[in-house]
N, C-alpha and C positions, 0 to 999 in steps of 0.2 A: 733069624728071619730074613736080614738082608742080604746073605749067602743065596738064598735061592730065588731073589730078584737075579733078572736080565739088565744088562744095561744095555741098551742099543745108541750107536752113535749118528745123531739125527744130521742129516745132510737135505738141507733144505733146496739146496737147487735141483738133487738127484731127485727128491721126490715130489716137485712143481714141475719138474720136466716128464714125471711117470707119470703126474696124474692127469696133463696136457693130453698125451698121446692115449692114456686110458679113456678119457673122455671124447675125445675127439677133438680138439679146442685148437684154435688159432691160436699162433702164438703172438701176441698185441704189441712186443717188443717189436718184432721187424715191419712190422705195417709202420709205412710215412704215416703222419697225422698232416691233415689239413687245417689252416688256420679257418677260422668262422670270419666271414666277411662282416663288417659293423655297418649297420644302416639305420636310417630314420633319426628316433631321436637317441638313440644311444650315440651316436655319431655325434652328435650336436652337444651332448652331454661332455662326452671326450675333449672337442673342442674348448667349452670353456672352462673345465677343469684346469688344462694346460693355459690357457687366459688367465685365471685364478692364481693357480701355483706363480706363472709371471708377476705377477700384480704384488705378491707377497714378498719374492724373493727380492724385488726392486725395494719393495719398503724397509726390509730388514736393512740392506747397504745403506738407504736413506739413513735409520734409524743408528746404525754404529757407524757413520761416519759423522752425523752431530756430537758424537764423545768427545768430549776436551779432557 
């Protein structure tokens, strides 16, 4: 029964590039992407995350440099 099985050798980029141009489709690879400008309070969020992470990073040094 497996004698008259086909094997086909699947080449994924030959057929994401056939079925691009079968559909009509942009291809999203060569489009630049623009970065999203950050505003309001996401903006503000960012800010003190980075405040935060500092604030941490100073205590840990704080903290392994009291080891004796």
């Amino acid at each position: 029964m497996n004698e008259n099985k086909i094997i086909k050798k699947v080449n994924l980029d030959e057929d994401w590039e056939e079925f691009i141009k079968n559909e009509g489709l942009l291809d999203y690879n060569k489009i630049p992407l623009k970065r999203a400008k950050i505003r309001g309070w996401i903006k503000i969020a960012f800010w003190f995350l980075r405040i935060y992470i500092l604030i941490m990073v100073i205590m840990v040094i704080i903290g392994f440099s009291r080891i004796h």
